[in-house]
N, C-alpha and C positions, 0 to 999 in steps of 0.2 A: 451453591458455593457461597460459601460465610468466610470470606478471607478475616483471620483473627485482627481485633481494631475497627474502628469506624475510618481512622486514616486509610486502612487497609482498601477498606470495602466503596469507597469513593473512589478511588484509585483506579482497581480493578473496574469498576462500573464507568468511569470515564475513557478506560483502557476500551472497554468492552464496545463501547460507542464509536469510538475513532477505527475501531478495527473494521467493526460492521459495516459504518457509511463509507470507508474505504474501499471496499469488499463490491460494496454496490455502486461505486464510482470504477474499479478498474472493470466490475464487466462492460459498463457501460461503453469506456474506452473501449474496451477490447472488440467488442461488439457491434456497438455506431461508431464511436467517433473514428479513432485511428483509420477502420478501413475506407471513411469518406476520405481520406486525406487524397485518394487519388484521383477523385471525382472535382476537385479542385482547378485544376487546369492554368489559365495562363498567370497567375496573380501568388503563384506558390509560395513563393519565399514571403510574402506581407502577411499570406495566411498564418504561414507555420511559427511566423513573428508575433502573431495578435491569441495566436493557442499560447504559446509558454503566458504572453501578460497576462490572459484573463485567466488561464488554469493554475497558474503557480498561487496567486494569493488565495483561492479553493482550497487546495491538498496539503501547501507546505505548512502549514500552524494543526492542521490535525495528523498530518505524517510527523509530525515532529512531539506532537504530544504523544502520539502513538508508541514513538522509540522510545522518550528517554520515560513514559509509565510502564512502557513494557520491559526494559532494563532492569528498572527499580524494583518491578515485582518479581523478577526472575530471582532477586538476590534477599527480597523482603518476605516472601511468600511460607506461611507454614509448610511442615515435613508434606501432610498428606497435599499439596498441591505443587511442590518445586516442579516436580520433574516435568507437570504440565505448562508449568510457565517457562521455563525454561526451554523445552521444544518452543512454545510459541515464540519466544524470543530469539532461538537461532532461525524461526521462519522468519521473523521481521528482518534479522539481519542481511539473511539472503535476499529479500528483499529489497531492501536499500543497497545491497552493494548491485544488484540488477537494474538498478534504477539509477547509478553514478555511474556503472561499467558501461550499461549498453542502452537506455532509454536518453540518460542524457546526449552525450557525445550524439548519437540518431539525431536528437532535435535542433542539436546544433548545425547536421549536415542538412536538414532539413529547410531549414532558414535561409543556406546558400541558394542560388540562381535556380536549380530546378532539383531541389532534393527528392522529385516524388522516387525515383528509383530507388528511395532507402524506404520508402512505407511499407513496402512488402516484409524488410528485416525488421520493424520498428513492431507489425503487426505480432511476426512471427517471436521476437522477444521477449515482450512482452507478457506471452505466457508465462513465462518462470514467475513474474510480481502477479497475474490473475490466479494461478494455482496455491504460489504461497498467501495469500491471503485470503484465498477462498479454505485452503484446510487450517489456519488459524482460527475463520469466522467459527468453522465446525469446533475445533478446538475449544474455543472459548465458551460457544453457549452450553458444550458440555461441562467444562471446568463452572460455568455458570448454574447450572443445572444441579450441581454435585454437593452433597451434606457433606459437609466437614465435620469430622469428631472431635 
């Protein structure tokens, strides 16, 4: 993949990085982290308080470089790649509206006095951001992989 431009191709390759180390942060979530949440026990709410602090300055500067390079190519991208970036870009969206609709709001119940009863939804939610970003990763190092004419 030779996105037309060197603007282009910086873009797309910083795209491509934010995507993948995302990719490899929510299995990890998905996989350790979230499901210890119930292994926690009396101290829950400090816990579920001291995960947003240390994980939010992590994920939100590369989730966020992630949206608006993945927006921006959706709309910059030559003919023979739109339509890939443009799937990849409604996966991001769903995405992020999974991650405002039902990961947030969960962390916030989480935080109250004994939120572990939401970890089970928090685990099972969560799929919809490890899926969409796991067929973007595929997505992208094909769109990466791919000659442009």
């Amino acid at each position: 993949m030779q996105p037309h431009g060197c603007h282009l191709l910086v873009i797309f390759l910083l795209h491509c990085a934010a995507a993948l180390f995302m990719t490899g942060v929510i299995w990890f979530v998905q996989i350790v982290h979230y499901p210890l949440f119930e292994f926690v026990g009396g101290r829950f709410s400090d816990y579920a308080r001291e995960h947003t602090r240390r994980t939010t300055p992590v994920v939100a500067p590369v989730m966020i470089l992630e949206l608006l390079s993945g927006l921006w190519l959706a709309w910059s991208a030559s003919d023979t790649m739109v339509l890939g970036l443009r799937i990849n870009a409604g996966l991001l969206l769903v995405t992020w509206l999974s991650t405002l609709i039902l990961q947030v709001p969960l962390h916030h119940r989480l935080k109250e006095s004994d939120g572990a009863s939401e970890v089970p939804r928090l685990v099972a939610g969560n799929w919809v951001r490890t899926v969409c970003w796991s067929v973007r990763a595929i997505l992208l190092l094909w769109l990466l992989s791919t000659p442009v004419a």
